[in-house]
C-alpha positions as CSV (number, residue, x, y, z in Angstrom):
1,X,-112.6,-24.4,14.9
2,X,-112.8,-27.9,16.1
3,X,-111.9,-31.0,14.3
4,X,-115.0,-31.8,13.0
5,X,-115.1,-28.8,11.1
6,X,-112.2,-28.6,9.7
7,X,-112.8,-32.6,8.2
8,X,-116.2,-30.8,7.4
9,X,-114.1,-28.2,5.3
10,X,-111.6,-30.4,4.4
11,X,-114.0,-32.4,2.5
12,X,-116.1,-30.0,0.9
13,X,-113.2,-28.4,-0.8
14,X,-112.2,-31.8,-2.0
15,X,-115.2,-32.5,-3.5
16,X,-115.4,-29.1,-4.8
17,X,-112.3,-29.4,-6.8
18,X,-112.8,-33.3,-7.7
19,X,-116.0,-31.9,-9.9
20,X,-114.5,-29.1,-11.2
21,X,-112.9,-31.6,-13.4
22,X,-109.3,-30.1,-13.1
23,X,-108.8,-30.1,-16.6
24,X,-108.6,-26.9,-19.0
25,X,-107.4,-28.8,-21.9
26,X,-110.7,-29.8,-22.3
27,X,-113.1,-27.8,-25.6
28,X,-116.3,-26.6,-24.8
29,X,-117.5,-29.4,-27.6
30,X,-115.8,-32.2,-25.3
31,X,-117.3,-31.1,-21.8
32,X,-120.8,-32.8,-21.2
33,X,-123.3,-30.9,-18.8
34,X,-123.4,-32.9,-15.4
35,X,-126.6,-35.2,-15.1
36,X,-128.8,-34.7,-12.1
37,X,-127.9,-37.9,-11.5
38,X,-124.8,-38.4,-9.7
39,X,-123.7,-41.9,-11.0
40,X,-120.0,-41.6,-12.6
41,X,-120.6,-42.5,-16.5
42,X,-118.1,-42.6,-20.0
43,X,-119.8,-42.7,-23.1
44,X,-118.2,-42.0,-26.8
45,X,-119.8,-38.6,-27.9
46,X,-118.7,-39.3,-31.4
47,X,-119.6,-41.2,-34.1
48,X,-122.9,-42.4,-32.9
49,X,-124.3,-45.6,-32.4
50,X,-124.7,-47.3,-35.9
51,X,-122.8,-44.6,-37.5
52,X,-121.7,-45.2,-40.8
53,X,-118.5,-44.0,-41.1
54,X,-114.9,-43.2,-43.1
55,X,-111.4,-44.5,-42.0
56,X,-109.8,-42.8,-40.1
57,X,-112.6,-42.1,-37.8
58,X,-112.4,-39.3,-34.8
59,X,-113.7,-41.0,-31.6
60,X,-114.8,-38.6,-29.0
61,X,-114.7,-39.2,-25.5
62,X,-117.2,-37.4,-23.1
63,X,-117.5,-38.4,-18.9
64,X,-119.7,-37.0,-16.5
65,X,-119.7,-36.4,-12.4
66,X,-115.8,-37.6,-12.6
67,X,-112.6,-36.0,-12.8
68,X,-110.5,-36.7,-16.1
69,X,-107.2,-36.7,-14.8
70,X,-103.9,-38.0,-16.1
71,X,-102.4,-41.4,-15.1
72,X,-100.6,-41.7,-11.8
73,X,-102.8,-38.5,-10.3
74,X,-104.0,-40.2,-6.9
75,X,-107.8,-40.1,-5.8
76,X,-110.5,-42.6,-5.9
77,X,-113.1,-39.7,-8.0
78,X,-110.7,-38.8,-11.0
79,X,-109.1,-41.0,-14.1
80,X,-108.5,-41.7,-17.5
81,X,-110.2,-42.8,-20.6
82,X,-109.2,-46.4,-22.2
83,X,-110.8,-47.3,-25.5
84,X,-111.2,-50.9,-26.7
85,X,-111.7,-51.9,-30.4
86,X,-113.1,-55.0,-31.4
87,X,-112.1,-56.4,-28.0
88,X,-114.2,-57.7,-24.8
89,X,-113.9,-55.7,-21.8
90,X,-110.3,-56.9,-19.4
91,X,-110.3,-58.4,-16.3
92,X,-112.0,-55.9,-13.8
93,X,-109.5,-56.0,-10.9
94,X,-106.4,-55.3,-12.8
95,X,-104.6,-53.3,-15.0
96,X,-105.4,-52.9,-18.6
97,X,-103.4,-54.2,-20.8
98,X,-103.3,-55.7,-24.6
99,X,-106.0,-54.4,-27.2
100,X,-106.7,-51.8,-24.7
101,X,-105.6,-48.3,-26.0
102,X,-104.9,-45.8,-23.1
103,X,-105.3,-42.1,-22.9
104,X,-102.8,-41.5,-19.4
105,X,-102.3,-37.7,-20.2
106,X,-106.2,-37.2,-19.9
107,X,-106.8,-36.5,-23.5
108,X,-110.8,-37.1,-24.9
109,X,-110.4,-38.1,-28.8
110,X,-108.6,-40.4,-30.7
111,X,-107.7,-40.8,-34.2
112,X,-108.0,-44.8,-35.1
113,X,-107.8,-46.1,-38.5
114,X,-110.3,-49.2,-39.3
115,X,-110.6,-51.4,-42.0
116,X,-114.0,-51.4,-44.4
117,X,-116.6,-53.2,-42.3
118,X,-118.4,-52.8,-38.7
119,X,-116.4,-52.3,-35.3
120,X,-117.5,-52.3,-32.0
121,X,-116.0,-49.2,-29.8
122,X,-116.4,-49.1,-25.8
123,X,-114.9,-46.6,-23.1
124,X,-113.6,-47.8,-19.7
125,X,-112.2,-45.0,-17.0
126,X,-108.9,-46.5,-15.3
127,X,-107.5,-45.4,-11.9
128,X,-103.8,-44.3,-11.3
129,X,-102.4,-47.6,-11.9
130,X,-105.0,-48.4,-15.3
131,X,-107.1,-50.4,-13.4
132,X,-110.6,-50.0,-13.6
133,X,-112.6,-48.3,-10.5
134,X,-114.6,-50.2,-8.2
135,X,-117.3,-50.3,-9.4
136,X,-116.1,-49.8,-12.9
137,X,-116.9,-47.3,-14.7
138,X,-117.8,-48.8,-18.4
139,X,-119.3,-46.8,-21.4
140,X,-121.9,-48.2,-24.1
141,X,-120.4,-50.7,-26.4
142,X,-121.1,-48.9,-29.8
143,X,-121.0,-50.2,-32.8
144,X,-119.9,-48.4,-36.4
145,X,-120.0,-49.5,-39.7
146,X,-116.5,-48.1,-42.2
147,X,-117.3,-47.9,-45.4
């Protein structure tokens, strides 16, 4: 075999395991099916859009053509879900930090508790380090209303 084809190889397998998601923790209710498309995407499965809702609320997380992996895992295809409430998105070239909850151990719902009235609720996938990709990869900004 010559060196082209085993980069060839190399590569395939990579990618092979980078969309295999690597992650069995994961219910069949959390996995999404893959879009044709092939554009990375987060989006909160759970409550929907406009949802009125009751404290605490369950917030499902859902990606698609990336890897969920945990914090600190290296690759440029795989990371980790951070949620923000009632908070702008962070800086885009640096770690997430304040109102930003993170999800390092790869996990794809949250428990929050929110006071009566409406909250906004976004998804952003962090790299190794809990910085965002480049390009980013930013869910929907939803909004829900507690009761």
């Amino acid at each position: 075999m010559n060196y082209r084809r085993i980069l060839r190889l190399a590569l395939c397998v990579g990618l092979l395991q980078a969309c295999s998601g690597g992650n069995d923790s994961q219910s069949a209710a959390d996995q999404q099916p893959a879009s044709t498309d092939t554009v990375a995407r987060v989006f909160i499965a759970s409550p929907a859009n406009g949802a009125a809702v009751s404290s605490p609320v369950t917030v499902v997380f859902a990606i698609e053509n990336f890897a969920l992996a945990p914090a600190g895992t290296p690759g440029d295809s795989s990371g980790h879900h951070h949620l923000l409430v009632d908070t702008d998105l962070p800086p885009l070239d640096q770690p997430m930090l304040g109102q930003v909850q993170h999800f390092g151990l790869g996990q794809t719902e949250y428990v929050v508790t929110l006071e009566p009235g409406e909250h906004t609720l976004q998804l952003i996938l962090g790299d190794k380090f809990h910085t965002p990709h480049d390009p980013p990869v930013v869910g929907e900004r939803i909004t829900v209303i507690v009761q």
